[in-house]
PDB file of N, CA, C and O in Angstrom:
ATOM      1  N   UNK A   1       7.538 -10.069  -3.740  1.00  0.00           N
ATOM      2  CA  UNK A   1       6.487 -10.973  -4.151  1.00  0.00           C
ATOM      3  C   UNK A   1       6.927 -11.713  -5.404  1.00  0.00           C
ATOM      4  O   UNK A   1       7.825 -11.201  -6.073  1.00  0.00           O
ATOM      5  N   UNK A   2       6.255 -13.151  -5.890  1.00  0.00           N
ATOM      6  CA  UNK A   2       6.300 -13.381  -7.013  1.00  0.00           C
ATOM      7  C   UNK A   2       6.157 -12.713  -7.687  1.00  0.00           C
ATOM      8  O   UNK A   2       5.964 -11.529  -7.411  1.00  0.00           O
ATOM      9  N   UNK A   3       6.205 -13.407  -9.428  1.00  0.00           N
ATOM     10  CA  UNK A   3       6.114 -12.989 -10.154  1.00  0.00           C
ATOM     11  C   UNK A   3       4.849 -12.917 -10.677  1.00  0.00           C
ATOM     12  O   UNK A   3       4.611 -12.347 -11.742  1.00  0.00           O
ATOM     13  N   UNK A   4       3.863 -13.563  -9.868  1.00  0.00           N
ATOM     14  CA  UNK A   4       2.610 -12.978 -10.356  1.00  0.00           C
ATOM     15  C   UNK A   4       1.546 -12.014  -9.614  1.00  0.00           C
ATOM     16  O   UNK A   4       0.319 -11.927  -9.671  1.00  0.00           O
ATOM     17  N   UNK A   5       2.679 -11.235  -8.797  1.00  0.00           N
ATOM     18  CA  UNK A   5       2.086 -10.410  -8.235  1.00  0.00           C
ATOM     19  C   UNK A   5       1.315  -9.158  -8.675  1.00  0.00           C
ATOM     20  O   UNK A   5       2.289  -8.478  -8.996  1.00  0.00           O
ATOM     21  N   UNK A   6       0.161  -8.302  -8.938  1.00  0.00           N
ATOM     22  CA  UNK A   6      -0.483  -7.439  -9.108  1.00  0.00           C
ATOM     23  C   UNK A   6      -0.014  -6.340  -8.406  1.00  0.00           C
ATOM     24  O   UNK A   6       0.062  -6.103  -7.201  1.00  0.00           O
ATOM     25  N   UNK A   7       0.378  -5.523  -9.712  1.00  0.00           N
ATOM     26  CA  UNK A   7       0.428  -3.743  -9.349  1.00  0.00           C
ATOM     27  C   UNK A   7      -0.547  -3.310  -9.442  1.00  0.00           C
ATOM     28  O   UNK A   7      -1.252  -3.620 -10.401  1.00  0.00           O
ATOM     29  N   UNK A   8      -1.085  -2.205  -8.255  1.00  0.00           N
ATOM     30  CA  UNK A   8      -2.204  -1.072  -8.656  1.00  0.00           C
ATOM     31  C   UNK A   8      -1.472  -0.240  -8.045  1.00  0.00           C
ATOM     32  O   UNK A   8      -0.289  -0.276  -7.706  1.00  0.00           O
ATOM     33  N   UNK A   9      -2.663   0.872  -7.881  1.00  0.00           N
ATOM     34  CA  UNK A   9      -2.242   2.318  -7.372  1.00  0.00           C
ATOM     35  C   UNK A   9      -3.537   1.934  -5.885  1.00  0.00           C
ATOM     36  O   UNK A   9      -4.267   0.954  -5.735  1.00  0.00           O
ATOM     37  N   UNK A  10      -3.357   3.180  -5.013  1.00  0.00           N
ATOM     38  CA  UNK A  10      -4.266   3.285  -3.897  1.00  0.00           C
ATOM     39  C   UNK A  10      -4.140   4.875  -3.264  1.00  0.00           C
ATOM     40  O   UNK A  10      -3.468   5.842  -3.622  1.00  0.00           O
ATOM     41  N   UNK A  11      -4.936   4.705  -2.354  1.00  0.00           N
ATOM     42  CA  UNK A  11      -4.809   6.290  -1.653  1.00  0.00           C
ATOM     43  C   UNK A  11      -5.089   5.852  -0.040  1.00  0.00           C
ATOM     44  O   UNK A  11      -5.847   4.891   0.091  1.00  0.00           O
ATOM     45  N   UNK A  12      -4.603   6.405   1.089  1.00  0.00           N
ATOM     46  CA  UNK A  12      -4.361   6.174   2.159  1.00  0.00           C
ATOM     47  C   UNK A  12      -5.329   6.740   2.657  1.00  0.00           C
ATOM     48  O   UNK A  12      -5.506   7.956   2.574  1.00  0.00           O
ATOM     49  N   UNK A  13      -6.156   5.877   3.291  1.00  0.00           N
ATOM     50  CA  UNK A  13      -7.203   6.660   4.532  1.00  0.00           C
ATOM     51  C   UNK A  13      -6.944   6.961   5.578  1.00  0.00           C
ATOM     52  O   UNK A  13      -7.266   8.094   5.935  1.00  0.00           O
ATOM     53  N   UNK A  14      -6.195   6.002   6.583  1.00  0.00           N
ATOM     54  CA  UNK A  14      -5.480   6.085   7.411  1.00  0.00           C
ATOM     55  C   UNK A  14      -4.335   5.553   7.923  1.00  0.00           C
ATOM     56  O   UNK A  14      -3.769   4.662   7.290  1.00  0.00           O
ATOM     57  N   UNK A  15      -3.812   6.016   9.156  1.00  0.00           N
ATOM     58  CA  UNK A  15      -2.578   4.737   9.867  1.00  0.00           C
ATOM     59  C   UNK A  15      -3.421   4.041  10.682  1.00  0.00           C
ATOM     60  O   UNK A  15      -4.376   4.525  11.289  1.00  0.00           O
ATOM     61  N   UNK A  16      -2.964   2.575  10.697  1.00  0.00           N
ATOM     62  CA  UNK A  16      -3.609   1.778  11.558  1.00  0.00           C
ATOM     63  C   UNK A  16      -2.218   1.133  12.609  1.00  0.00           C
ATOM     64  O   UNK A  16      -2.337   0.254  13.463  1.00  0.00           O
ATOM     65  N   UNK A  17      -1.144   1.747  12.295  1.00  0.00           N
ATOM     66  CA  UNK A  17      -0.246   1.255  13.040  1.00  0.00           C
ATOM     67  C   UNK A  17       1.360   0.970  12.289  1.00  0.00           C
ATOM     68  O   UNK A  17       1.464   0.713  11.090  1.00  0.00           O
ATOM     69  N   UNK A  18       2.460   1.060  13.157  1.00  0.00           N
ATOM     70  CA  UNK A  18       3.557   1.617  13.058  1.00  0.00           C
ATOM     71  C   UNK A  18       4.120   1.873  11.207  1.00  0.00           C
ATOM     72  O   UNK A  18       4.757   2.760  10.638  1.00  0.00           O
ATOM     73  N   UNK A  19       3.319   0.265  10.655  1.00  0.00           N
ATOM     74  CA  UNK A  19       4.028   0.371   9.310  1.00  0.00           C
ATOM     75  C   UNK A  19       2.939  -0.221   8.596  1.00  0.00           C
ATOM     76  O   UNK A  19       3.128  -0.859   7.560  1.00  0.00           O
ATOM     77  N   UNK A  20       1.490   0.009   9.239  1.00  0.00           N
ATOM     78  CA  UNK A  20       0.627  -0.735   8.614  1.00  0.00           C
ATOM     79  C   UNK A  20      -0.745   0.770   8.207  1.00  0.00           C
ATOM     80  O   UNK A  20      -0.738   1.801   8.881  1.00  0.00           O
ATOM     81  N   UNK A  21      -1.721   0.554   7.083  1.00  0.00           N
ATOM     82  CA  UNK A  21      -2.519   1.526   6.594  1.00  0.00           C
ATOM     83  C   UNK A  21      -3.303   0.993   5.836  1.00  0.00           C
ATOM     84  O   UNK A  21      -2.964   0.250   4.915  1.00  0.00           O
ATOM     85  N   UNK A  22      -4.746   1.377   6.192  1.00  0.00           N
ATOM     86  CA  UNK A  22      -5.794   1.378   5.228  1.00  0.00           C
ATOM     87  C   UNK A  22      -5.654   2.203   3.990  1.00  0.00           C
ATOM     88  O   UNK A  22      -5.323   3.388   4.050  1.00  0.00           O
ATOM     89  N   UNK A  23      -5.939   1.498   2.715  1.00  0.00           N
ATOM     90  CA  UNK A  23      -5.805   1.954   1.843  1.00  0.00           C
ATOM     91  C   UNK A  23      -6.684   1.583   0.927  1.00  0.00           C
ATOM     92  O   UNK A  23      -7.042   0.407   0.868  1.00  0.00           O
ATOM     93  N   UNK A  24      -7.265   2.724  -0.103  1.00  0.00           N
ATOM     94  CA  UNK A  24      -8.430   2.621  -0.871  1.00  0.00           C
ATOM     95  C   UNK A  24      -8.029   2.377  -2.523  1.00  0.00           C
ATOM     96  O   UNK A  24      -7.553   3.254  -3.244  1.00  0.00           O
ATOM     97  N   UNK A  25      -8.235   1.434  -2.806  1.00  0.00           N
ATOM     98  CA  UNK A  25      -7.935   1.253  -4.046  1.00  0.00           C
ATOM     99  C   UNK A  25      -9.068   1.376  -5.394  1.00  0.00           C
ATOM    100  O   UNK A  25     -10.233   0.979  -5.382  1.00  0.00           O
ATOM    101  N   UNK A  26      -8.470   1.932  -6.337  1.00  0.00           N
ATOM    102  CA  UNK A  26      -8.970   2.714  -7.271  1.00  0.00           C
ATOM    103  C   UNK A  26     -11.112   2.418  -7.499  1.00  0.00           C
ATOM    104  O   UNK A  26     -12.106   3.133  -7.625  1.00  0.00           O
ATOM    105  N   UNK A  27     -10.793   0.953  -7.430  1.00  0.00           N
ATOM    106  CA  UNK A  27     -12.456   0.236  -7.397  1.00  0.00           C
ATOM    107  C   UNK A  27     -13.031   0.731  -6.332  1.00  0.00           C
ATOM    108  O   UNK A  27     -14.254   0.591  -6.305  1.00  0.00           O
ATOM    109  N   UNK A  28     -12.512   1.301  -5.386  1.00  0.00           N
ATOM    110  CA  UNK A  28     -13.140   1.634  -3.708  1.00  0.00           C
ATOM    111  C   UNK A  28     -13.296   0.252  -2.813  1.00  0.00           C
ATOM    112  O   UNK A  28     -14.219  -0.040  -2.052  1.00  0.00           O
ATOM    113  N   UNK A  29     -12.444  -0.294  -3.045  1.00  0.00           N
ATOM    114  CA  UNK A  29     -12.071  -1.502  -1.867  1.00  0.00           C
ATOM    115  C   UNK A  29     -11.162  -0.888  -1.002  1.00  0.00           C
ATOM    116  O   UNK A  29     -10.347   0.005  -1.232  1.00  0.00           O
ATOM    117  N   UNK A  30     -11.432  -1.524   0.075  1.00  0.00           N
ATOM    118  CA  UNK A  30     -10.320  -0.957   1.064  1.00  0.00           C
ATOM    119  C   UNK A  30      -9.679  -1.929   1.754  1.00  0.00           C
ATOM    120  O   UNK A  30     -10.308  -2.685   2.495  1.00  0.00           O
ATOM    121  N   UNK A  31      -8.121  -2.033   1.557  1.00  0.00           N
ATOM    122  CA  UNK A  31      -7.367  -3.286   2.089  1.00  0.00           C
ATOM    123  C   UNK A  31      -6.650  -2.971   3.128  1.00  0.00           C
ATOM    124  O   UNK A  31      -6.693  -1.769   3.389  1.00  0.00           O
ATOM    125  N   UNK A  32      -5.903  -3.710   3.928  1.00  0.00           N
ATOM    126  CA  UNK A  32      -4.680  -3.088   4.515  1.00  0.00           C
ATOM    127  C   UNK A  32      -3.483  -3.265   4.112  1.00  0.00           C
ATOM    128  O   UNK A  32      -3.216  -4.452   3.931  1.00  0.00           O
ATOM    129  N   UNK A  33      -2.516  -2.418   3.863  1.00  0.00           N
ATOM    130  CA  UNK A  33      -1.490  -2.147   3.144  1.00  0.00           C
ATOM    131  C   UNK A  33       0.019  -2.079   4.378  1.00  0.00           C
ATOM    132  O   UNK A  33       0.169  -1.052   5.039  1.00  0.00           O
ATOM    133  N   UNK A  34       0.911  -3.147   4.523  1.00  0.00           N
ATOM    134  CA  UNK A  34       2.018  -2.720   4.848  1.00  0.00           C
ATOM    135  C   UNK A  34       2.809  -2.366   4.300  1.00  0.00           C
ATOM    136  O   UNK A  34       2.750  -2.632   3.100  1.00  0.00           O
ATOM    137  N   UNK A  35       4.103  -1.515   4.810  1.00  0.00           N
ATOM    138  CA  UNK A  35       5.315  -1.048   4.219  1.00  0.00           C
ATOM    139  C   UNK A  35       6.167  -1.936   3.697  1.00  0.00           C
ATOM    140  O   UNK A  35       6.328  -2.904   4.440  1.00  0.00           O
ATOM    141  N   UNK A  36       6.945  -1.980   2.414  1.00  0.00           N
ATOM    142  CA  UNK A  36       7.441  -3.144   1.950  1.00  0.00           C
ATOM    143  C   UNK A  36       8.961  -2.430   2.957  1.00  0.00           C
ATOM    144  O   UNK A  36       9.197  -1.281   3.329  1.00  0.00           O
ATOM    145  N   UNK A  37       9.903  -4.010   3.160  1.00  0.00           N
ATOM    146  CA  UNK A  37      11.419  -2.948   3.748  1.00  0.00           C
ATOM    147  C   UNK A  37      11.842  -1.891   3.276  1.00  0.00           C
ATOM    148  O   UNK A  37      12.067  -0.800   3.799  1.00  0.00           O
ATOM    149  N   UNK A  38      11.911  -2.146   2.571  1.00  0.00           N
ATOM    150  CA  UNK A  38      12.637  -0.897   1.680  1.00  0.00           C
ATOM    151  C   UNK A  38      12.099   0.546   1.759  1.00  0.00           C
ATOM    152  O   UNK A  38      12.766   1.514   1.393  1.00  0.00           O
ATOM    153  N   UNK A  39      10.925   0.624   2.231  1.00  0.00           N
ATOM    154  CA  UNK A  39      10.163   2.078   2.729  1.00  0.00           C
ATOM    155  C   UNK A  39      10.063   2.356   4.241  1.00  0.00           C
ATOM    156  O   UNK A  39       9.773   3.429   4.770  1.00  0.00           O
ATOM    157  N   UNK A  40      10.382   1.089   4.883  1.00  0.00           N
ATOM    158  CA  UNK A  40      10.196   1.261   6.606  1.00  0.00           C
ATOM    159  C   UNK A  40      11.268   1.837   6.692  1.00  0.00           C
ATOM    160  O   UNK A  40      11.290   2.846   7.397  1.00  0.00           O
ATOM    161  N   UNK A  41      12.389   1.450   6.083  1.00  0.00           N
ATOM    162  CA  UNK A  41      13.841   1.957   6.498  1.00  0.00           C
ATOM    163  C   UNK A  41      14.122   3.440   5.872  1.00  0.00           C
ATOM    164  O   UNK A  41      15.118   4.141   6.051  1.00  0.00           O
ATOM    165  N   UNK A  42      12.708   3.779   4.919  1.00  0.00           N
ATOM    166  CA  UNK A  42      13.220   5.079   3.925  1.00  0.00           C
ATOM    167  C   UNK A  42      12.300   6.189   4.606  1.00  0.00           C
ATOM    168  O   UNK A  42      12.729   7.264   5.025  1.00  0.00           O
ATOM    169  N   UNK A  43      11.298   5.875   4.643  1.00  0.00           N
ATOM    170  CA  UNK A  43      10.166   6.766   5.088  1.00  0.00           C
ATOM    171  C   UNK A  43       9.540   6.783   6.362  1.00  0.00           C
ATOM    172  O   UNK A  43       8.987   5.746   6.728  1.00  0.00           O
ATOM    173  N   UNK A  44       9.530   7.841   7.148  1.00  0.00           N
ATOM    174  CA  UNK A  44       8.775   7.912   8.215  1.00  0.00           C
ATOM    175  C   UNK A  44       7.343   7.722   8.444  1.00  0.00           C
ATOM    176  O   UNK A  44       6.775   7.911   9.520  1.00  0.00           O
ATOM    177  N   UNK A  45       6.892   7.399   7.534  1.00  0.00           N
ATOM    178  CA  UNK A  45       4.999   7.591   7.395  1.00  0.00           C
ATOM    179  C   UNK A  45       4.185   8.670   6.470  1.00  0.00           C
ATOM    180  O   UNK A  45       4.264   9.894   6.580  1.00  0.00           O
ATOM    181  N   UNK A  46       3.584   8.123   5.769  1.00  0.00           N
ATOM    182  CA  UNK A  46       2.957   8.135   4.957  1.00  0.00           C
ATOM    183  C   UNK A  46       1.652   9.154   5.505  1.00  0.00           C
ATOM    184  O   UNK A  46       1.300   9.001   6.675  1.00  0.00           O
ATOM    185  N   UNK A  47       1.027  10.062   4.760  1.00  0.00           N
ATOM    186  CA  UNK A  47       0.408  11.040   5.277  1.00  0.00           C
ATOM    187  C   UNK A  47      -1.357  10.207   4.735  1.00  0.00           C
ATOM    188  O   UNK A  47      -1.272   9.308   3.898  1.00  0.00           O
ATOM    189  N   UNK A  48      -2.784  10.583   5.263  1.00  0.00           N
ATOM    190  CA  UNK A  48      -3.946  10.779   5.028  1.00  0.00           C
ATOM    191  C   UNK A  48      -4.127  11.401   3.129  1.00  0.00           C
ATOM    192  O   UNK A  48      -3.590  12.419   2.691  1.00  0.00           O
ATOM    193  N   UNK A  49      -4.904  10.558   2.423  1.00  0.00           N
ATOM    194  CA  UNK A  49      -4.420  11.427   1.318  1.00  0.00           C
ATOM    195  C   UNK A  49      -3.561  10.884   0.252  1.00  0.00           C
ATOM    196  O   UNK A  49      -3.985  10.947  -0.901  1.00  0.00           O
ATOM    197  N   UNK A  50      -2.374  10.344   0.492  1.00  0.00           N
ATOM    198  CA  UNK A  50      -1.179   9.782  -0.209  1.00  0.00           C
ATOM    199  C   UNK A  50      -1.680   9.065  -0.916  1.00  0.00           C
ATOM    200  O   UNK A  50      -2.480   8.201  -0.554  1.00  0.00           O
ATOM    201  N   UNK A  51      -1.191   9.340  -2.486  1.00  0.00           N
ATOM    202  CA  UNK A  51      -1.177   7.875  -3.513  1.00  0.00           C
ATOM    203  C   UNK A  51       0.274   7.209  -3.459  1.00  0.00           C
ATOM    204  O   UNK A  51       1.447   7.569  -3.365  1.00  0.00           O
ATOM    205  N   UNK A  52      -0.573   5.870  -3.587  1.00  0.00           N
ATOM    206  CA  UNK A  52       0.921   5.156  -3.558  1.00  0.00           C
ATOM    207  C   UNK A  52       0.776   3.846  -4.261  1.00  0.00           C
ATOM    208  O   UNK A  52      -0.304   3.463  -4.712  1.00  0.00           O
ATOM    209  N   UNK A  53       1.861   3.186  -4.341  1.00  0.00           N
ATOM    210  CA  UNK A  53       1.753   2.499  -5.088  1.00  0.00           C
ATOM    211  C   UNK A  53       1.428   0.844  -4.781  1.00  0.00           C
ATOM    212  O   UNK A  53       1.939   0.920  -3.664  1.00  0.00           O
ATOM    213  N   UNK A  54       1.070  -0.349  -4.844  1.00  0.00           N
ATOM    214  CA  UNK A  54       0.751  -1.692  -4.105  1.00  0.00           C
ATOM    215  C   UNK A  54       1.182  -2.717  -5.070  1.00  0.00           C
ATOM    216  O   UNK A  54       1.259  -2.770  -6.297  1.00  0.00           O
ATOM    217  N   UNK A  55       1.530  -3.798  -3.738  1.00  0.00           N
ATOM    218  CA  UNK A  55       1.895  -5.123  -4.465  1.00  0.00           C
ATOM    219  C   UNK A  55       0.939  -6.052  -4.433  1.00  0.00           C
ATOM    220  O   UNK A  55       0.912  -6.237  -3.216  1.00  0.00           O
ATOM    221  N   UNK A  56       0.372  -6.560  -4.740  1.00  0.00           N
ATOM    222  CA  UNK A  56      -0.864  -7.531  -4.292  1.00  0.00           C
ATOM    223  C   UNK A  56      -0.941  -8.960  -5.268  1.00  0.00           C
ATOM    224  O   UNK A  56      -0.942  -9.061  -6.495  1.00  0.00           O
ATOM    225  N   UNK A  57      -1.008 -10.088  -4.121  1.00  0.00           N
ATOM    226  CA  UNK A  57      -1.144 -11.232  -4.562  1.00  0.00           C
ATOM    227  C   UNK A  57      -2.517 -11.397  -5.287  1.00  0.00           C
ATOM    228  O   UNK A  57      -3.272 -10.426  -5.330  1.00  0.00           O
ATOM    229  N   UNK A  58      -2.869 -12.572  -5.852  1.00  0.00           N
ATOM    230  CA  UNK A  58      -3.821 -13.246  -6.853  1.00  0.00           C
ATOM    231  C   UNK A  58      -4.547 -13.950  -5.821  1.00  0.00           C
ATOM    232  O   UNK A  58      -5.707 -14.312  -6.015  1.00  0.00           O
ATOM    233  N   UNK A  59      -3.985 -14.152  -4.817  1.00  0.00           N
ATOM    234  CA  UNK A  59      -4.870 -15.268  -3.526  1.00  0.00           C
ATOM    235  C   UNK A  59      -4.987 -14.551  -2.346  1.00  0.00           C
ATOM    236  O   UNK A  59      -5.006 -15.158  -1.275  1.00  0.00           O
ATOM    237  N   UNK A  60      -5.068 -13.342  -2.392  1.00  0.00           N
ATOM    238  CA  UNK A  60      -5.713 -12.414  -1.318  1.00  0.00           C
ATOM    239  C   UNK A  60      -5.828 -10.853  -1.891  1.00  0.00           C
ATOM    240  O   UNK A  60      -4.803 -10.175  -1.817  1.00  0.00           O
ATOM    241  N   UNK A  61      -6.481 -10.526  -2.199  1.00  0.00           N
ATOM    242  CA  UNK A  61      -7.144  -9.573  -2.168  1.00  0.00           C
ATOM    243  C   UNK A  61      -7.568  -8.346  -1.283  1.00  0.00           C
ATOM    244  O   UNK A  61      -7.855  -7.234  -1.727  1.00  0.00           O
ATOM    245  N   UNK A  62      -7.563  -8.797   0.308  1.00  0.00           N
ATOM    246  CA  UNK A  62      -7.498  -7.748   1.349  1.00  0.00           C
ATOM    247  C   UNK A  62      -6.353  -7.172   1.745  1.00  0.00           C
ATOM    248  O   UNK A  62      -6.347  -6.179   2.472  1.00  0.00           O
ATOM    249  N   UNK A  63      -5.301  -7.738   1.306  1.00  0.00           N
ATOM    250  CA  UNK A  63      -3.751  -7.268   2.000  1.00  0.00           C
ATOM    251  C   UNK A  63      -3.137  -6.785   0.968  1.00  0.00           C
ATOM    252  O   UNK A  63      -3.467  -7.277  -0.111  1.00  0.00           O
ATOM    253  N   UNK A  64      -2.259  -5.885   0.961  1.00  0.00           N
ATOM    254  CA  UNK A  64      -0.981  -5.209  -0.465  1.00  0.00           C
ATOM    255  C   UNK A  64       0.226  -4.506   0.652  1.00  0.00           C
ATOM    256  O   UNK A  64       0.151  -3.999   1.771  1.00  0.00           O
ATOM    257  N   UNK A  65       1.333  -4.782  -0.311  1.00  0.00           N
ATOM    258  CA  UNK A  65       2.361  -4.387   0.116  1.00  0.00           C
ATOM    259  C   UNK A  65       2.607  -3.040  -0.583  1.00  0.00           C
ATOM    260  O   UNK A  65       2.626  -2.863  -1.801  1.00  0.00           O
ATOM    261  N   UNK A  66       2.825  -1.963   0.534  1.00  0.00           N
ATOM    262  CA  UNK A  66       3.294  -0.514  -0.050  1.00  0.00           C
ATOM    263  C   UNK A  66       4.531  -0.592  -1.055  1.00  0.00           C
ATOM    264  O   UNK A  66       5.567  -0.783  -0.418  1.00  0.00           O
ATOM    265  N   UNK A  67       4.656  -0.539  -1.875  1.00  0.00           N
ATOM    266  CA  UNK A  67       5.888  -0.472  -3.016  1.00  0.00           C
ATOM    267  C   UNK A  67       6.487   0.981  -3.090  1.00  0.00           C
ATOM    268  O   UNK A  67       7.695   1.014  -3.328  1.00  0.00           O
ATOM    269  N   UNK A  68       5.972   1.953  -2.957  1.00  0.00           N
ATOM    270  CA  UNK A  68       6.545   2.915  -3.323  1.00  0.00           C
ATOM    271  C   UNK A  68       5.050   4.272  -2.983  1.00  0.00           C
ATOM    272  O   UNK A  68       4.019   4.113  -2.328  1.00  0.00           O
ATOM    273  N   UNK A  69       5.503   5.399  -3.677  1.00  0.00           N
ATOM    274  CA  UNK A  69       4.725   6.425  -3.061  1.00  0.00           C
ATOM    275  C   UNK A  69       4.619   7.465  -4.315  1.00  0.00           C
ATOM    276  O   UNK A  69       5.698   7.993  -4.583  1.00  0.00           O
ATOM    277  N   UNK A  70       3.591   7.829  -5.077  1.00  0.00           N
ATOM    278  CA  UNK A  70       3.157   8.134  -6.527  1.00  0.00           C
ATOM    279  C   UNK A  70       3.568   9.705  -5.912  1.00  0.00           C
ATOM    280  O   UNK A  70       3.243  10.237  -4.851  1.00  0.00           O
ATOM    281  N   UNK A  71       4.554  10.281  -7.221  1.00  0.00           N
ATOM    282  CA  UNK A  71       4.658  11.915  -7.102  1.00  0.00           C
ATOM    283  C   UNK A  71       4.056  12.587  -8.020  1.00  0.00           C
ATOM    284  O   UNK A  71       4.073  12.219  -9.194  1.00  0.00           O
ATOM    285  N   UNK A  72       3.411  13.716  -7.595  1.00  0.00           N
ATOM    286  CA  UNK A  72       3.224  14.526  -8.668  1.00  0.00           C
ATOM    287  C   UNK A  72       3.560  15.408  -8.599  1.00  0.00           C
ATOM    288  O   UNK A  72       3.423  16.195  -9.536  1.00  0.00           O
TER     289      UNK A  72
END
């Protein structure tokens, strides 16, 4: 994404499909979230539950790109 793309955090409600997931973000919005490349090729799927991390544009608001996957 640009450079004026928005980081948050989120938590996964579900899979909605091969590389795509509902995801609840911290306000309790719920967007759909795809896998950025770099995780389709790394990770098999993402579990119910999962925090992770999002890319999200300034001119949409319902969609974020999975960036990565929060450890604790």
């Amino acid at each position: 994404m640009s450079e004026t793309a928005i980081e948050t955090t989120g938590t996964i409600l579900e899979r909605k499909g091969e590389i795509l997931y509902r995801v609840e973000l911290m306000n309790g919005k719920v967007v759909l979230g795809h896998l950025s490349k770099k995780l389709t090729d790394e990770m098999a799927e993402l579990a119910d539950g999962a925090e992770v991390i999002l890319e999200m544009t300034p001119y949409d608001f319902d969609q974020a790109r999975i960036t990565g996957a929060m450890h604790s």
